[in-house]
Structures are given as structure tokens and as C-alpha cells.
C-alpha positions in Angstrom: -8.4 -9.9 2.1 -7.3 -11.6 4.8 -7.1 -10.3 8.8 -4.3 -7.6 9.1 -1.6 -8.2 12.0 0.6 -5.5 13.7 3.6 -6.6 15.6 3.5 -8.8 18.5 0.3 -10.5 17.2 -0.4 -13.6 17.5 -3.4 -15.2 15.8 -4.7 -19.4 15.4 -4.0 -20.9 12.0 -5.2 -24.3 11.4 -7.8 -24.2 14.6 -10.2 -21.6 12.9 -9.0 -22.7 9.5 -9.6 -26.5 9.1 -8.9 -27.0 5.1 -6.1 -25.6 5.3 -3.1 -28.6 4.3 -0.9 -26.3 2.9 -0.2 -22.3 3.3 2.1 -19.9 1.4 3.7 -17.7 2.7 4.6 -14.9 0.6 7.0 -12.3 1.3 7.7 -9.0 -0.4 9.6 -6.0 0.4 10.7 -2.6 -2.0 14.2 -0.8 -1.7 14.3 3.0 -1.3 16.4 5.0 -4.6 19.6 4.0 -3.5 23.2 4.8 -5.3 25.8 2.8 -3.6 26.5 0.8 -7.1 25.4 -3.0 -5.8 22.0 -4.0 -6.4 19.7 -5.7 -3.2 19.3 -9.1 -3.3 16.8 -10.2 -0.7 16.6 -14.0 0.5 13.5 -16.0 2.5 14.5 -18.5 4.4 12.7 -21.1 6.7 14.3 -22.2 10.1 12.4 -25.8 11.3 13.3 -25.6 15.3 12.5 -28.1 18.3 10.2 -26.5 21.1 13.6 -24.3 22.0 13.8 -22.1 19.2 17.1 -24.3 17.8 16.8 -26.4 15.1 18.5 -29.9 15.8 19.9 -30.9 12.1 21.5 -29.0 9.4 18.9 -29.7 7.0 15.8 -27.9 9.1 17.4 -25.1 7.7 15.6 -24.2 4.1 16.8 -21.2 1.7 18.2 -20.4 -2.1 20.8 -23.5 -1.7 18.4 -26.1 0.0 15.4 -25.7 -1.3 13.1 -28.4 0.3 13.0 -30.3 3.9 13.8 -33.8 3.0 9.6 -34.3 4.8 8.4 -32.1 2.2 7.1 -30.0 4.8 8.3 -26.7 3.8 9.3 -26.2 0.3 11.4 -22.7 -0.8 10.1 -21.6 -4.7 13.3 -20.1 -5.4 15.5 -16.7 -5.2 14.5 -14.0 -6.7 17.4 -12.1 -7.0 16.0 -8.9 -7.8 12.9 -8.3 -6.3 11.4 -6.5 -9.1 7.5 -6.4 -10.0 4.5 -6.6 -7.3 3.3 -9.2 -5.1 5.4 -11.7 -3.7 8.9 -11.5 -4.1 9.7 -15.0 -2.6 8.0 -18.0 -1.1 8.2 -20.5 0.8 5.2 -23.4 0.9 4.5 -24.5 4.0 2.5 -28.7 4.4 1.3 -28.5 7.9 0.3 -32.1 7.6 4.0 -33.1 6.7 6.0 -31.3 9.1 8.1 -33.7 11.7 7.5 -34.1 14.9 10.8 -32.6 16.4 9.5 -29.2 14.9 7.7 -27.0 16.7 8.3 -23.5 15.7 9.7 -22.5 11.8 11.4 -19.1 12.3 10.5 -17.1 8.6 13.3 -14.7 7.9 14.6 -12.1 5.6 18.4 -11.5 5.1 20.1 -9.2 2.7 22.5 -11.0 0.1 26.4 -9.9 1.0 24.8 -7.0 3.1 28.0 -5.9 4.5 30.2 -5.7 1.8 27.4 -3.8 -0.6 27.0 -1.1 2.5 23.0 -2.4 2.6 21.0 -2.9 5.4 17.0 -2.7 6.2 17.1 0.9 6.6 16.8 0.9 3.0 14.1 -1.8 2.3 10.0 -0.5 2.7 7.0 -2.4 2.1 7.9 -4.9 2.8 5.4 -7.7 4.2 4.2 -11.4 4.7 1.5 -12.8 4.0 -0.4 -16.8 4.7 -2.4 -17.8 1.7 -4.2 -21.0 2.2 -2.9 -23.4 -1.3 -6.2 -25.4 -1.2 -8.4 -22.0 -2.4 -6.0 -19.4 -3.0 -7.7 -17.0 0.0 -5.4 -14.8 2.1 -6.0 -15.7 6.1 -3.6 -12.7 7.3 -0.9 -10.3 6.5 1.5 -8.8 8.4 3.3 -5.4 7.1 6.7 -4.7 8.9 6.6 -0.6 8.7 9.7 1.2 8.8 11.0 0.6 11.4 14.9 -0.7 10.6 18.3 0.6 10.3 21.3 -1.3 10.7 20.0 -4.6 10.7 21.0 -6.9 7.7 18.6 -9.9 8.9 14.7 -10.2 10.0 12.8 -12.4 11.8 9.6 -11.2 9.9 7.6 -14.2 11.6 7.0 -17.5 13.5 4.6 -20.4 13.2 4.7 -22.2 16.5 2.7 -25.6 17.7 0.2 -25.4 20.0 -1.1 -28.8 21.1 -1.9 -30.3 18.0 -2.3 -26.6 16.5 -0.5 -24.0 14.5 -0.2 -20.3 15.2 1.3 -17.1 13.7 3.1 -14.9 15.4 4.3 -11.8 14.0 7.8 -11.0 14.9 9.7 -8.1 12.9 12.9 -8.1 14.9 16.0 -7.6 13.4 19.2 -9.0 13.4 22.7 -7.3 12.7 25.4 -9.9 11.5 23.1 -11.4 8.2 22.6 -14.9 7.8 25.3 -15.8 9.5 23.4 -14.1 12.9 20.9 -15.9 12.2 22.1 -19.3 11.8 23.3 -18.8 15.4 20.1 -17.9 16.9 18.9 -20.6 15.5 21.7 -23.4 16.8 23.0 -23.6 13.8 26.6 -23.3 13.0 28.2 -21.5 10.1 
């Protein structure tokens, strides 16, 4: 098992981990008995930003409708649209050997599927969690565990990997967002 984070953390990826070409990042989440008559349909998305947190083209934005960056650099597996079973709900690969030059941090989010109109939010999701497993031998390097610590929100910013020199780093993030994917998309420089 790989090195558990808390929030805020930050911790060296491909410094301390030299094989590693290609991480997954897996992310999982439950929802608490709930009766409001919609089921919860989570999405992962990737957000591929310049050095300013905004990402400069349409297309550095990856999730259930564009699946892969045109660099191959990060690659979404596909929605899950119920989020049934253990493990990993989604994923998204991640080639750090591939990723352009303008990028510099890739935002890692969590949004809830028509949030608003079903009367969900993240007040109602637990467990949930990400986790970096390196492709080349399967081996978990970290894990991150959000707690419970939503109510409103209807987006996450579970975490960041960010360039440093000619290095990658995790940073745990776990801040929420109210406003969906939408929100997001507007942190992120992106218009909707």
C-alpha cells in the first residue's frame, strides 16, 4: 500500500519514483441511502492548465465526452454511471512523458451528473478517494481519502499534479465547488 495523504499534502511523484511513465489515477466514492428518486451519477474529469491554473484550449479539458488529449497524455477510461462495486469507480491514465509543454498543473475533479435538478450534492457521497498507481508494475505510490467533510457542493477538486522543474508532484486538494461542472469550467478558464 502506497503512502497515505491528508489534505493539503503535497508529496514528489516522478523524482522518488523514476519508472514511473504512466500513473492511474483512480477515483472512487459511495453515496449514503438516499430517497430523492434520481440515482448519482459521478463524473472524473481532467483539467490540463498552463502554470496559471487556466487551461489555454478547449481540448485540455478531458471527461465522459472527450475522452483523450489529442498528446495522449491523459486518457479518461470511461463513465461509470453508477458507481456500483469496489475499487475504482473511474479513471483517468495519466503519460507523464507525453504531456505538452504548455501544461503544468492537471486539476483532477469530481462533479455530480445534473446535481441540481436531482436535489444531490456531496453531502451525500462518503468514501470517496484517489488514488496514483504506477501502470508499469501495478503498485500504489499514494492515496488520498477526502473524509466527510461536504455539503452543498456539487463539484471537487479532489487533487492536482503540478510541474516542478522538470518534476511532477501531487497535491492533495479536496475543495469543493458549488455550481457543478459548469463552476468548474470557469475556474479553470474555460467557458461553458
Amino acid at each position: 500500500m502506497g503512502i497515505q495523504l491528508s489534505k493539503g499534502q503535497r508529496i514528489d511523484l516522478t523524482k522518488s519514483n523514476p519508472n514511473l511513465v504512466k500513473g492511474v489515477i483512480g477515483l472512487g466514492w459511495d453515496t449514503n441511502r438516499y430517497h430523492g428518486g434520481g440515482s448519482f451519477d459521478l463524473d472524473a474529469s481532467a483539467f490540463l492548465a498552463d502554470e496559471n491554473g487556466k487551461c489555454l484550449y478547449d481540448e485540455d479539458f478531458i471527461f465522459y465526452n472527450h475522452l483523450a488529449h489529442a498528446s495522449g497524455s491523459v486518457v479518461h477510461t470511461g463513465d461509470n454511471r453508477t458507481g456500483e462495486g469496489d475499487g475504482d469507480d473511474e479513471q483517468l491514465i495519466v503519460d507523464f512523458s507525453k504531456i505538452p509543454s504548455h501544461v503544468h498543473r492537471i486539476g483532477i475533479t469530481v462533479t455530480i451528473h445534473d446535481a441540481e435538478n436531482r436535489s444531490q450534492n456531496f453531502g451525500q457521497v462518503s468514501n470517496a478517494f484517489v488514488r496514483l498507481v504506477n501502470d508499469h508494475d501495478g503498485e500504489e505510490l499514494l492515496r488520498y481519502d477526502l473524509g466527510e467533510d461536504f455539503s452543498i457542493e456539487t463539484a471537487v477538486v479532489v487533487c492536482e499534479l503540478y510541474r516542478h522543474g522538470h518534476e511532477w508532484k501531487f497535491n492533495a486538494i479536496g475543495s469543493g465547488f458549488s455550481g457543478g461542472l459548469a463552476a468548474l469550467c470557469q475556474n479553470y478558464g474555460l467557458e461553458v
